[in-house]
C-alpha positions in Angstrom: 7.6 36.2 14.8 4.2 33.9 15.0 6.2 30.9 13.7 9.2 31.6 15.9 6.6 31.8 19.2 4.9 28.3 18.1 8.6 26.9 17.9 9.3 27.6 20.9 6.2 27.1 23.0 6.5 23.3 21.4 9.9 22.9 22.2 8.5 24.1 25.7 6.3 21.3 25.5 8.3 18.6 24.5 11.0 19.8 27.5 8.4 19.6 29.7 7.1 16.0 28.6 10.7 14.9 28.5 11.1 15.6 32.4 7.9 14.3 33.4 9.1 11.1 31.8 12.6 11.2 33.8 11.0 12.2 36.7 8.6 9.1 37.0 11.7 6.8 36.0 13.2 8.3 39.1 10.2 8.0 41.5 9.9 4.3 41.1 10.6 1.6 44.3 14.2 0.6 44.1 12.7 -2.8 44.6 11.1 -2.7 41.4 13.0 -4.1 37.9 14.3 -0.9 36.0 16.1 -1.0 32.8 18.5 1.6 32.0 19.0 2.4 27.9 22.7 2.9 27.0 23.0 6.2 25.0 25.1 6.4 22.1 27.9 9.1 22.2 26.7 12.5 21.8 27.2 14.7 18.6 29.6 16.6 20.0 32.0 14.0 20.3 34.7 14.2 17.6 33.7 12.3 14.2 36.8 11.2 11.9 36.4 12.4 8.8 37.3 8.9 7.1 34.4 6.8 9.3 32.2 4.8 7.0 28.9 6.2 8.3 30.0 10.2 6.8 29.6 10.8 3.4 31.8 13.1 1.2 29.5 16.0 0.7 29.7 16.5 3.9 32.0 19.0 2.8 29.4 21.0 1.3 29.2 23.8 4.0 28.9 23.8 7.6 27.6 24.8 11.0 30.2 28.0 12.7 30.3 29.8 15.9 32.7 32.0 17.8 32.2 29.8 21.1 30.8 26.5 20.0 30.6 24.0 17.1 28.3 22.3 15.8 28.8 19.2 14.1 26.6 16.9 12.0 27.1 13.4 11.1 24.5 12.3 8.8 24.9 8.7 9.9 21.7 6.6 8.8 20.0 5.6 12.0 18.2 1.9 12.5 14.3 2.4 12.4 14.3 -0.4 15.3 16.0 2.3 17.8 13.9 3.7 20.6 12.8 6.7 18.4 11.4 8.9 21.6 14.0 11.5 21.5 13.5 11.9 17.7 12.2 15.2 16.1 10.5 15.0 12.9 9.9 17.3 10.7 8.7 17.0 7.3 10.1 19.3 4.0 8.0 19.5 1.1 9.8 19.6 -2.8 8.0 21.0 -5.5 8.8 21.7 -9.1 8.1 20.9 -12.3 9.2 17.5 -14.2 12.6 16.8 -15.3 14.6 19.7 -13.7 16.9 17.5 -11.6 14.6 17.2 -8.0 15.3 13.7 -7.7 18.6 14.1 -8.4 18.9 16.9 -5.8 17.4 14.2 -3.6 18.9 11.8 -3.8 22.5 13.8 -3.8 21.7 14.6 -0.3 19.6 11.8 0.9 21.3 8.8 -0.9 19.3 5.8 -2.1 17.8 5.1 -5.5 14.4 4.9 -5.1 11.6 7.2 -6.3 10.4 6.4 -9.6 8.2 3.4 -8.1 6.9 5.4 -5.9 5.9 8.3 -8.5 4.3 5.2 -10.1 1.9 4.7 -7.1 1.1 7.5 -5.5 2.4 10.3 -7.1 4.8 11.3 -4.5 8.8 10.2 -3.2 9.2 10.4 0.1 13.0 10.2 1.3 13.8 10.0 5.4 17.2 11.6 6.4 18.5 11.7 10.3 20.9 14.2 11.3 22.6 15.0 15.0 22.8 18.1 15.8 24.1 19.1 18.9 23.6 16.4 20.8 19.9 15.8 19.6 18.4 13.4 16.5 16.5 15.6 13.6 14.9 13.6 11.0 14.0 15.0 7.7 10.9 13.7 6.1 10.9 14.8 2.3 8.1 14.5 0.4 8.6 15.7 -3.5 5.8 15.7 -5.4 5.4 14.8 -8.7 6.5 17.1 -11.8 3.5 16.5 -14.3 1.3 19.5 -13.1 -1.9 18.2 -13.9 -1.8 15.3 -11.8 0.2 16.7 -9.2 -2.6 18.9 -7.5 -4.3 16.4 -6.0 -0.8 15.5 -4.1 0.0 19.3 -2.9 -2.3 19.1 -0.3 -0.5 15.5 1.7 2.9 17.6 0.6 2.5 20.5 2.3 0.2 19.8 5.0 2.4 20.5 8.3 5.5 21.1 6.6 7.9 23.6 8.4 9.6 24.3 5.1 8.7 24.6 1.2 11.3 24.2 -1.3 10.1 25.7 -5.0 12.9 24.2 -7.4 13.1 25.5 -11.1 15.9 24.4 -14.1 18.0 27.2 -14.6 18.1 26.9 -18.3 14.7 27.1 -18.6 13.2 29.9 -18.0 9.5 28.3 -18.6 9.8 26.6 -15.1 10.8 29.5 -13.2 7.4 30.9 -14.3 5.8 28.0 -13.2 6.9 28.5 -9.8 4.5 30.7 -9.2 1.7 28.7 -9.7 3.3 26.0 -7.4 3.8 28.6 -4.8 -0.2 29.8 -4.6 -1.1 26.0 -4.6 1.2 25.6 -1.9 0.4 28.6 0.1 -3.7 26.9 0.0 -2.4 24.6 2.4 0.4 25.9 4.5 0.9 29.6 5.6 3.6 29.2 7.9 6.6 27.2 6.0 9.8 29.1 5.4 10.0 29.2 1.2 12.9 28.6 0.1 13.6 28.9 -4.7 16.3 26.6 -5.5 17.6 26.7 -9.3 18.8 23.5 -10.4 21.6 22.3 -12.6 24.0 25.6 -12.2 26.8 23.7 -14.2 24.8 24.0 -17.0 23.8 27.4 -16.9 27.4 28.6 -16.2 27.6 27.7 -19.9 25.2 29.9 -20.9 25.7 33.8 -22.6 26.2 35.8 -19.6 23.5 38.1 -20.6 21.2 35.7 -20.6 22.6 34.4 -16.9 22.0 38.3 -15.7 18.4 38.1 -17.3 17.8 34.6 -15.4 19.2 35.5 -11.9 17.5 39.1 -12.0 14.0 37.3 -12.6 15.0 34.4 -10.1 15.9 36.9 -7.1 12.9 39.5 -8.2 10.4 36.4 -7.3 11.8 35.3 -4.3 12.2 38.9 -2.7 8.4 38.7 -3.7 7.5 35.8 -1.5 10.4 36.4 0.8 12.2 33.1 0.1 15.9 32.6 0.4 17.2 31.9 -3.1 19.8 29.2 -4.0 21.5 28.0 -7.2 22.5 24.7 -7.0 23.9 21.5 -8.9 23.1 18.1 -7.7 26.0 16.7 -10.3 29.0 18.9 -8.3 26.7 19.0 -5.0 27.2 23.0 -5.2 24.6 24.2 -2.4 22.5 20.6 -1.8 23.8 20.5 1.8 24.1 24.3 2.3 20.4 24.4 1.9 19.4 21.9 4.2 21.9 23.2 6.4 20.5 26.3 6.0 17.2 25.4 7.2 18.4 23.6 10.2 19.8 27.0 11.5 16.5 28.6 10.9 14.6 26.2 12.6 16.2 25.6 15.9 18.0 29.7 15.9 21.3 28.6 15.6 24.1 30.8 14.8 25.8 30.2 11.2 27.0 32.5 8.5 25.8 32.7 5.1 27.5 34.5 2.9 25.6 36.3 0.3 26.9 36.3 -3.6 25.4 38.0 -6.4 28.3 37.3 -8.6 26.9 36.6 -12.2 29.0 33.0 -13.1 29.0 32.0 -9.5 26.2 30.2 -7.4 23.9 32.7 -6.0 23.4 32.8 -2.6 20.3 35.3 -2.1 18.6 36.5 1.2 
């Protein structure tokens, strides 16, 4: 309730600073020089599935409502654009190393960078610009290195002002689940308000596993994040099973807009826990 009355008393805010702004551009002398910006067409505007600019797993999910729809084109925008109707937010990704994040990042970002980064500062930071409803979100996602040791002294830069927290673990390995706790108190040091969220990685690998040992797995999984009150997600960056949904997922959270998410606790199926 806290975080949803900060939300909105700075969305107050910014709506207020926004018509100030067209206010004075409507005050001046009609005998002074005015330049008027063209805007680009609106979100709502339909968007061919075939254009360049959309990319296939798109397909992964989607926005629903009984008198509106929302649609997303996850068009890259140019960084020379007028950016003063852009709202950024930044997303932290923790983990441990070598359970797919960067995969899972770059399966919904794009690109192929990261690894020189890691070398430098210990942290990937990937940009990605939505429209949603007629307005620009940009996704600043900072995932911090796997190698625990060396990766506290980057927690703090990750989850500083983050309005979300997403703990990933392998889901054939059961060591890194257990590790998620640890990331989650270092985490919590710095940020008390971000909406957790426990993704389990590479699902098309532990479909393949004895289904006993799946039960065990999931049981734990969803145990820890009723715990912390995350939403829990399996996912597979190889077959994009939940990469969008997530991110999709947090977009209706953030801005309260209206989409379903089913639940399923089917053992063989990717989880989809609340």
């Amino acid at each position: 309730m806290k975080r949803r009355i900060l939300w909105r008393i700075s969305t107050l805010r910014r709506c207020l600073r926004s018509f100030g702004r067209r206010f004075a551009a409507c005050s001046v002398s009609k005998s002074s020089s005015v330049r008027y910006r063209h805007l680009a067409p609106t979100a709502t505007a339909t968007i061919s599935s075939s254009s360049s600019c959309l990319p296939e797993n798109l397909v992964d999910g989607g926005f629903s409502s009984t008198d509106e729809v929302v649609r997303l084109s996850c068009c890259r925008l140019d960084r020379a654009k007028d950016s003063s109707d852009l709202v950024s937010l930044k997303i932290s990704l923790l983990g441990d190393a070598h359970i797919g994040k960067t995969s899972f990042l770059r399966k919904y970002a794009g690109g192929e960078k990261g690894e020189e980064e890691y070398a430098v500062t210990g942290i990937n930071q990937v940009d990605k610009t939505l429209y949603v409803k007629g307005a620009r979100i940009s996704y600043s996602i900072w995932e911090v290195e796997g190698d625990h040791n060396s990766s506290l002294d980057h927690i703090p830069a990750a989850c500083k002002d983050s309005v979300a927290m997403l703990f990933m673990f392998d889901l054939t390995s059961r060591c890194t689940l257990n590790s998620v706790i640890t990331w989650y108190q270092e985490a919590r040091k710095w940020n008390h308000t971000a909406i957790p969220v426990l993704i389990g990685t590479k699902f098309d690998e532990f479909v393949q596993l004895p289904l006993d040992l799946q039960w065990t797995i999931a049981s734990q999984a969803r145990a820890f994040a009723k715990a912390v009150n995350a939403t829990l997600f399996f996912s597979s960056a190889t077959y994009n099973i939940n990469v969008n949904k997530i991110f999709k997922f947090l977009t209706a959270k953030l801005f309260n807009l209206h989409w379903n998410l089913d639940r399923n606790l089917t053992i063989g199926e990717p989880i989809i826990d609340f």
